[in-house]
TORGUZA-423438 format. One record per residue (C-alpha): residue number from 1; x, y, z. Coordinates in steps of 0.05 Angstrom, whole numbers. Example, Ala and Ser with C-alpha at 12.3 -4.5 7.8 and 13.67 -1.06 7.14 Angstrom:
BEGIN
<rec seq="1" c1="246" c2="-90" c3="156"/>
<rec seq="2" c1="273" c2="-21" c3="143"/>
// end
This chain:
BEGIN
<rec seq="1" c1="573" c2="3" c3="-21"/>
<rec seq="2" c1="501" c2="7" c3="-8"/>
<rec seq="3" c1="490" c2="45" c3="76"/>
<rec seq="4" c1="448" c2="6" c3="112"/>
<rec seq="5" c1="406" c2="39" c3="178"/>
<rec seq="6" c1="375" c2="-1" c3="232"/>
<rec seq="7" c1="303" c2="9" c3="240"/>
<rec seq="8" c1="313" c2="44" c3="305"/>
<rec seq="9" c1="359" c2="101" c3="266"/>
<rec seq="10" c1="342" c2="157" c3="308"/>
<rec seq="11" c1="293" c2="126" c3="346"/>
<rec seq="12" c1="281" c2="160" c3="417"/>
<rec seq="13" c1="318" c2="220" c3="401"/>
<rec seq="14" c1="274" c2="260" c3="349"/>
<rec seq="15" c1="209" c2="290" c3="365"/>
<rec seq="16" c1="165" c2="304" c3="321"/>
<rec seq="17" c1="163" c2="292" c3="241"/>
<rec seq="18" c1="232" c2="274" c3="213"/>
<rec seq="19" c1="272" c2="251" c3="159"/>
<rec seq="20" c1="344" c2="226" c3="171"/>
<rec seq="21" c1="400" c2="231" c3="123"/>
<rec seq="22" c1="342" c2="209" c3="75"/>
<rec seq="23" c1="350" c2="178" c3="3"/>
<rec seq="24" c1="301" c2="174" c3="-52"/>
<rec seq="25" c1="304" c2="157" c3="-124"/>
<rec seq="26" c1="265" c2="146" c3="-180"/>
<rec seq="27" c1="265" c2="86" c3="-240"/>
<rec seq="28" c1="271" c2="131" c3="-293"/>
<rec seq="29" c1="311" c2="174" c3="-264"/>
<rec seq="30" c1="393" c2="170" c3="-272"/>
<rec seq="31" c1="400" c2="208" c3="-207"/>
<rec seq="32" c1="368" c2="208" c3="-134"/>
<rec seq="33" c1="319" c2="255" c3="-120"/>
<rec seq="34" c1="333" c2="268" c3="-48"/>
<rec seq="35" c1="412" c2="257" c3="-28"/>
<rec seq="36" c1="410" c2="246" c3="42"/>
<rec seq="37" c1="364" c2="305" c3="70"/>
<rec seq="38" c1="351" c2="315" c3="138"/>
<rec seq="39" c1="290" c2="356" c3="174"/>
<rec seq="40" c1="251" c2="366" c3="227"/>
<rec seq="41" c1="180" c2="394" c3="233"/>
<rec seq="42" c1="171" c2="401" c3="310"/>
<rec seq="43" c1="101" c2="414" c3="336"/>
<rec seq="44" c1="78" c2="488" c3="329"/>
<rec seq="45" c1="135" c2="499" c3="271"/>
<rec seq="46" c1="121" c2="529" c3="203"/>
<rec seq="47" c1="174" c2="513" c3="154"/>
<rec seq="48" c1="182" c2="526" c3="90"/>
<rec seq="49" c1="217" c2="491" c3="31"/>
<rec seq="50" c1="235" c2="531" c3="-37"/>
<rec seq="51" c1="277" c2="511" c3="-92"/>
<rec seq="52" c1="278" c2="497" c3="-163"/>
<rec seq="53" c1="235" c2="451" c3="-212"/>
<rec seq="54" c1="271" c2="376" c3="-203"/>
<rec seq="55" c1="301" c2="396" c3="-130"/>
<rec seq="56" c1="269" c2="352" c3="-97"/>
<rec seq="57" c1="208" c2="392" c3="-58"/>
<rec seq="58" c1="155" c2="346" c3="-76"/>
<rec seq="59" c1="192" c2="289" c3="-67"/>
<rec seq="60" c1="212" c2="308" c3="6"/>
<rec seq="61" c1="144" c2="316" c3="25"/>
<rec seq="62" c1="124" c2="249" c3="2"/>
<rec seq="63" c1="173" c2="217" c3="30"/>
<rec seq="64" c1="159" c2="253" c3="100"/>
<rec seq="65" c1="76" c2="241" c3="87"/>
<rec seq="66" c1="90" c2="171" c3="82"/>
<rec seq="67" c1="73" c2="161" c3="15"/>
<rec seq="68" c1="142" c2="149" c3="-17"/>
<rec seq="69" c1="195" c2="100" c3="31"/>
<rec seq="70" c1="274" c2="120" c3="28"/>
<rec seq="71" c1="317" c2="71" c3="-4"/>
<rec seq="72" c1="368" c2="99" c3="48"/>
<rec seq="73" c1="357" c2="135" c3="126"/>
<rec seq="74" c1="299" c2="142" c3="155"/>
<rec seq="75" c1="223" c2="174" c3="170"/>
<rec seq="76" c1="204" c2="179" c3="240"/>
<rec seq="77" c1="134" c2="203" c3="279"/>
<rec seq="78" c1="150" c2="218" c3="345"/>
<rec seq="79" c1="214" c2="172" c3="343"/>
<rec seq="80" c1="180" c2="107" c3="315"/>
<rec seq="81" c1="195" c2="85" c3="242"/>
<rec seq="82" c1="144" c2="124" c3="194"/>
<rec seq="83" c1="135" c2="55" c3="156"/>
<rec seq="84" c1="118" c2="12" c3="209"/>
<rec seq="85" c1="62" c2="53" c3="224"/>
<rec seq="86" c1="-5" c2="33" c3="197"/>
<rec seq="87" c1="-31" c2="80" c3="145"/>
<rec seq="88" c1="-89" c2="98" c3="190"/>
<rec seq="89" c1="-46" c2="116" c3="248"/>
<rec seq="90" c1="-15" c2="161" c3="208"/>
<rec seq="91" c1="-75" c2="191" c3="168"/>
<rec seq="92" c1="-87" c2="213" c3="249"/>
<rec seq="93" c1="-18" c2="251" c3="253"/>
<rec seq="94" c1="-7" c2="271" c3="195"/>
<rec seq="95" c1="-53" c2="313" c3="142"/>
<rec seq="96" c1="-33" c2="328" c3="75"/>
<rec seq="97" c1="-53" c2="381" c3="18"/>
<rec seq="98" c1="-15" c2="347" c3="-53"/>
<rec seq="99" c1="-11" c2="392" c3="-112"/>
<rec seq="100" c1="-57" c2="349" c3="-162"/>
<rec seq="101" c1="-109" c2="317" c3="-124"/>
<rec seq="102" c1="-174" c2="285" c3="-151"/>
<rec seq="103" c1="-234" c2="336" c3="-163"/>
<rec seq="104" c1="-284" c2="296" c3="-117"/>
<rec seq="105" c1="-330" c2="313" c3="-171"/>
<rec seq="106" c1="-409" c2="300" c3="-150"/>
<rec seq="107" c1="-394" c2="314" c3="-70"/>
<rec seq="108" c1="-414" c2="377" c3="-39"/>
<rec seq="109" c1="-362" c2="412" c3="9"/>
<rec seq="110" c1="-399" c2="381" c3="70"/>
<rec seq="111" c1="-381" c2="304" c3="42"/>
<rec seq="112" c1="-309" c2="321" c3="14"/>
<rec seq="113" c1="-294" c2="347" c3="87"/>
<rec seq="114" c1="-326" c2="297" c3="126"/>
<rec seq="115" c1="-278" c2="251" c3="87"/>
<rec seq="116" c1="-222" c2="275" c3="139"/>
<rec seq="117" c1="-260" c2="237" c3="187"/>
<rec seq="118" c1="-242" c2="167" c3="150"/>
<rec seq="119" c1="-175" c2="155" c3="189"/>
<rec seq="120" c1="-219" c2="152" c3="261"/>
<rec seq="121" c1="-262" c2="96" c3="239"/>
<rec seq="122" c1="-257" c2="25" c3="217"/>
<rec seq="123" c1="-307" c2="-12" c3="181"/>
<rec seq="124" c1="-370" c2="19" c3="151"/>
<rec seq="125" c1="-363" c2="102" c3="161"/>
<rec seq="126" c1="-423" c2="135" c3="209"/>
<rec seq="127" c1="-418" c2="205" c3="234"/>
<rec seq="128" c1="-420" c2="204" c3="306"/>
<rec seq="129" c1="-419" c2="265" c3="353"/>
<rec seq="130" c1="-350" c2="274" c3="341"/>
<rec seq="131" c1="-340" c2="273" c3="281"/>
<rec seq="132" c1="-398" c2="329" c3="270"/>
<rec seq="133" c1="-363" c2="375" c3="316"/>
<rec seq="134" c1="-291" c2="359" c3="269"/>
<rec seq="135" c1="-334" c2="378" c3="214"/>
<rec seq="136" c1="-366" c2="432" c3="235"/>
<rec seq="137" c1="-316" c2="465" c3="275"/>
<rec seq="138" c1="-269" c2="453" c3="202"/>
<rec seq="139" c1="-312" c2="481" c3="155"/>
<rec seq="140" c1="-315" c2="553" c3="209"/>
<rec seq="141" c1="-241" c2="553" c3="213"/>
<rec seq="142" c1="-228" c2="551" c3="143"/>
<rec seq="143" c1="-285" c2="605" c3="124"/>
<rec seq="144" c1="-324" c2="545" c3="84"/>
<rec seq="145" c1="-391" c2="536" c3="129"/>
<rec seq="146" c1="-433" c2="581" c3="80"/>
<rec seq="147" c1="-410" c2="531" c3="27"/>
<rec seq="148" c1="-429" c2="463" c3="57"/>
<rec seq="149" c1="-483" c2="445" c3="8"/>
<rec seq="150" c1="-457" c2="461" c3="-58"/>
<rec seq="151" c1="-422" c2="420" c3="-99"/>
<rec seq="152" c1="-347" c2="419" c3="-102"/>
<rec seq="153" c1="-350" c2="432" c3="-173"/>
<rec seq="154" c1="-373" c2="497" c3="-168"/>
<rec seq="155" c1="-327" c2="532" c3="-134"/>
<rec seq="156" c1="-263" c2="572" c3="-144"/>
<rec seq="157" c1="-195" c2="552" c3="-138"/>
<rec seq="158" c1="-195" c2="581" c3="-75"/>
<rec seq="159" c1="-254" c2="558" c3="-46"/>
<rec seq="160" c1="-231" c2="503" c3="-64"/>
<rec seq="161" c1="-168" c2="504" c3="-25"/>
<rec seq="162" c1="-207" c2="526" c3="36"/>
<rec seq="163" c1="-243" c2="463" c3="25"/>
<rec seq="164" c1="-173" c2="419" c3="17"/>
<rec seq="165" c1="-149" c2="457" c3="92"/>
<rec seq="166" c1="-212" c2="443" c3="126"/>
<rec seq="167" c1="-215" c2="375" c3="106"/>
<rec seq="168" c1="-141" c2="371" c3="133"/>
<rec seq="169" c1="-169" c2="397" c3="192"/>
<rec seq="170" c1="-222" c2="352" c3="199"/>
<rec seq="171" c1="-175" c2="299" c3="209"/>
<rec seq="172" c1="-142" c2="339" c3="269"/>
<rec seq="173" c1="-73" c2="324" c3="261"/>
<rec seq="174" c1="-11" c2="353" c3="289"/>
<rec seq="175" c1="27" c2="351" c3="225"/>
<rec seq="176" c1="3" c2="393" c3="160"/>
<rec seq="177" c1="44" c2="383" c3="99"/>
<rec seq="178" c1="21" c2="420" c3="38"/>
<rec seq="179" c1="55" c2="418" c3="-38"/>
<rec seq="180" c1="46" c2="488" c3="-68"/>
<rec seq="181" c1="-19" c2="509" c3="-35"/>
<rec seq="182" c1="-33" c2="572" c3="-72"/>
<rec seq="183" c1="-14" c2="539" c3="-135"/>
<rec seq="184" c1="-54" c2="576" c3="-196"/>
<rec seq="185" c1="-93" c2="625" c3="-144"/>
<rec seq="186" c1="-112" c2="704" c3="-160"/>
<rec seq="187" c1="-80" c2="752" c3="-116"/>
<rec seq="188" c1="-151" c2="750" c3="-70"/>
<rec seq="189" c1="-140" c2="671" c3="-58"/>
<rec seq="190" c1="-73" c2="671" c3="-43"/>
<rec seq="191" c1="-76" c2="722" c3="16"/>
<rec seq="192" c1="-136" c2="686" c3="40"/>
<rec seq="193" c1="-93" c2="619" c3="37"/>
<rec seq="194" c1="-43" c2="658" c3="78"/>
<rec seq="195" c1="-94" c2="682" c3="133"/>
<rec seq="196" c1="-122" c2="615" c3="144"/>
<rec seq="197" c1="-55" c2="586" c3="145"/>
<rec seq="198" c1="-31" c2="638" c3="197"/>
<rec seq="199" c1="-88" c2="633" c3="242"/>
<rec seq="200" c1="-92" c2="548" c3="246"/>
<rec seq="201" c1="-9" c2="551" c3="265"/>
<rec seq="202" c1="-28" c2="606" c3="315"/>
<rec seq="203" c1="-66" c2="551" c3="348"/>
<rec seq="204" c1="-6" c2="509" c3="353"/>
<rec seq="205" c1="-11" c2="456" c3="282"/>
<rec seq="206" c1="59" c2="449" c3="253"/>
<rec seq="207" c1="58" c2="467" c3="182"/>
<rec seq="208" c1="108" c2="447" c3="125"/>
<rec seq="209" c1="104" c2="485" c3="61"/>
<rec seq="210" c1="134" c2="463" c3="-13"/>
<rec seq="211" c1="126" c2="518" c3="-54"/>
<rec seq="212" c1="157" c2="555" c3="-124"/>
<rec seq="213" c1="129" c2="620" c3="-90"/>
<rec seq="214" c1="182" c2="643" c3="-60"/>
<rec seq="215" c1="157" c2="724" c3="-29"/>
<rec seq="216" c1="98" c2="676" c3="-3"/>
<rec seq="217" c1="142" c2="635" c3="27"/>
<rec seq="218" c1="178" c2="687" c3="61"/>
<rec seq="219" c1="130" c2="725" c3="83"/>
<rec seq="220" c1="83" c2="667" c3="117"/>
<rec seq="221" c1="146" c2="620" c3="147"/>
<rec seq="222" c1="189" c2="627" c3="202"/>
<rec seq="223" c1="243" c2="573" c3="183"/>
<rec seq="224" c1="257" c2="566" c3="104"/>
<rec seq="225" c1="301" c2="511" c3="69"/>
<rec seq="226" c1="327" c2="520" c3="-2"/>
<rec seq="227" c1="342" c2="455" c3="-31"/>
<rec seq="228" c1="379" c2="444" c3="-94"/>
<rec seq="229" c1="399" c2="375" c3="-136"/>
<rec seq="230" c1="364" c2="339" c3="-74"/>
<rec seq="231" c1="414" c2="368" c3="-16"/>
<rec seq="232" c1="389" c2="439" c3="33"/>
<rec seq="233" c1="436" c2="487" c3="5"/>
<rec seq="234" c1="419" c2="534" c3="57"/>
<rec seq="235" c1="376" c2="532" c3="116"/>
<rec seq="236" c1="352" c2="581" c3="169"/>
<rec seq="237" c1="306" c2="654" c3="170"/>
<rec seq="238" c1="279" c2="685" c3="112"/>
<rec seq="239" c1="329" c2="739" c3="111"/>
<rec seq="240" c1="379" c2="687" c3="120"/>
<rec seq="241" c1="360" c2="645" c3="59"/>
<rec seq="242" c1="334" c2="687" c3="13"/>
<rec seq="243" c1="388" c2="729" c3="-14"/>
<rec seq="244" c1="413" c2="748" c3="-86"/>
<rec seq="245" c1="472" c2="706" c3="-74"/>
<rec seq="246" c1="430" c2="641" c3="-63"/>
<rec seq="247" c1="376" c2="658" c3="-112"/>
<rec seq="248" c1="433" c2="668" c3="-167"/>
<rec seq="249" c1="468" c2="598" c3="-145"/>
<rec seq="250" c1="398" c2="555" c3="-139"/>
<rec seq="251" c1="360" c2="589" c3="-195"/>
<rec seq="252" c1="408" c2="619" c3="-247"/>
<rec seq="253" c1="383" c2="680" c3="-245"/>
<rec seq="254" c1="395" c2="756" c3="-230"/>
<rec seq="255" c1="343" c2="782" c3="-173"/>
<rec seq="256" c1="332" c2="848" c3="-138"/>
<rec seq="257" c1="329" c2="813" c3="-60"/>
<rec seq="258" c1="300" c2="877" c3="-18"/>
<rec seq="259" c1="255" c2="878" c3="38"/>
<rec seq="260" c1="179" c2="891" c3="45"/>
<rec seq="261" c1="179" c2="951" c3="80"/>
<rec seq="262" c1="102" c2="936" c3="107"/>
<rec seq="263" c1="131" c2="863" c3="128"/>
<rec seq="264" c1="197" c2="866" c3="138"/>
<rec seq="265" c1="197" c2="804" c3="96"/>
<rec seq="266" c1="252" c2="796" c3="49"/>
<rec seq="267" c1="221" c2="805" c3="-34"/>
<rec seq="268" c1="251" c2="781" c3="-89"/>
<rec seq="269" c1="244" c2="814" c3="-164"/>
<rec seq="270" c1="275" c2="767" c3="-217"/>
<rec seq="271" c1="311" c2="822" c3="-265"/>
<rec seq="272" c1="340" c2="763" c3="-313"/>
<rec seq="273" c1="375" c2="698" c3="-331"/>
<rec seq="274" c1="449" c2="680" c3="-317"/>
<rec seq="275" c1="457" c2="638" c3="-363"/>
<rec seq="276" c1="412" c2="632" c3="-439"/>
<rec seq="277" c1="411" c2="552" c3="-448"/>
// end
């Protein structure tokens, strides 16, 4: 029998961003991707979500950006029904950093981040006061301002990130949801990804993470979900999530789980594979 959920599901009673006993599946899929998954990204949170390829990570923050609607439960901003929202409403709320996004070949840096601006305007776009301050301020924050009149194609894959984040930024939301944000980054890129990262939730923007990095993970977040086959397998700090016993149970695999003794962040060194198929 098919569970039906009124559209007031949770309604009133959950700050923030949150999914409720959600359900997702795809077409061409014999399964569900997400099998009733529930989470909440209060404001000034930084959560991170870690799991294997086909767990669902991706999918989850879809679902929660809007993007992708549940067949089953529910998405909520601030209590109110994610999908009744208009998409600009929630462009406001809600910024989001996908893994394969469009090069925005032929704009500079300046004109990919003023496109954050987009979800405060209607009509025809014109920079007001405002939005040159977003802009501005964005392109500081994220270490980009000496950048602002090259073109997007030639930078790095971490400028380029720093370009993604500050055009997040520009938008000012409350919620930042990014799918594997150092994703094919040097060593270099991926710490400054971390700094920036650190800094922006230091000034109170909730942050959810989907990543296959793992040590990055648990080194940046303060809350970390490991999801598995669509469901959290195991949910709470770092230490708490990230052992040898959930690693080999979620990944199939044997791991050295020790901690960083600079960080104090648990470290994980795959030694090899449970099983060969």
């Amino acid at each position: 029998m098919k569970l039906e959920f009124p559209e007031s599901f949770g309604a009133g009673h959950v700050s923030g961003l949150a999914c409720q006993e959600a359900w997702f599946g795809y077409k061409d899929k014999e399964r569900s991707v997400l099998n009733g998954v529930s989470l909440t990204l209060q404001e000034g949170s930084l959560v991170g979500v870690i799991g294997p390829n086909g767990s669902g990570k991706s999918t989850l923050l879809r679902v929660l950006s809007g993007a992708l609607q549940p067949a089953r439960g529910t998405v909520t901003l601030e209590g109110n029904a994610l999908h009744r929202l208009g998409k600009r409403t929630i462009a406001r709320d809600i910024g989001v950093l996908l893994q394969e996004e469009s090069a925005d070949f032929g704009f500079t840096v300046r004109e990919v981040i003023s496109m954050g601006r987009a979800p405060h305007h209607r009509g025809l776009y014109f920079e007001q006061s405002s939005d040159i301050i977003a802009i501005e301020s964005s392109m500081e924050r994220a270490g980009v301002a000496h950048l602002a009149d090259r073109s997007i194609e030639a930078l790095s894959g971490g400028e380029r990130q720093r370009v993604r984040i500050a055009r997040a930024l520009a938008q000012q939301p409350r919620f930042l949801l990014l799918d594997e944000p150092t994703n094919h980054l040097d060593l270099h890129s991926q710490l400054s990804v971390m700094e920036l990262l650190q800094e922006i939730h230091s000034e109170g923007l909730a942050i959810l993470i989907v990543s296959h990095d793992i040590n990055f993970v648990a080194e940046l977040c303060e809350s970390v979900r490991l999801i598995n086959d669509g469901i959290f397998m195991f949910e709470g700090p770092p230490a708490d999530v990230i052992t040898k016993e959930t690693i080999a149970l979620c990944f199939d695999i044997r791991a050295l789980v020790d901690i960083n003794p600079v960080t104090g962040a648990p470290r994980v060194t795959p030694l090899g594979r449970l099983s060969k198929s």
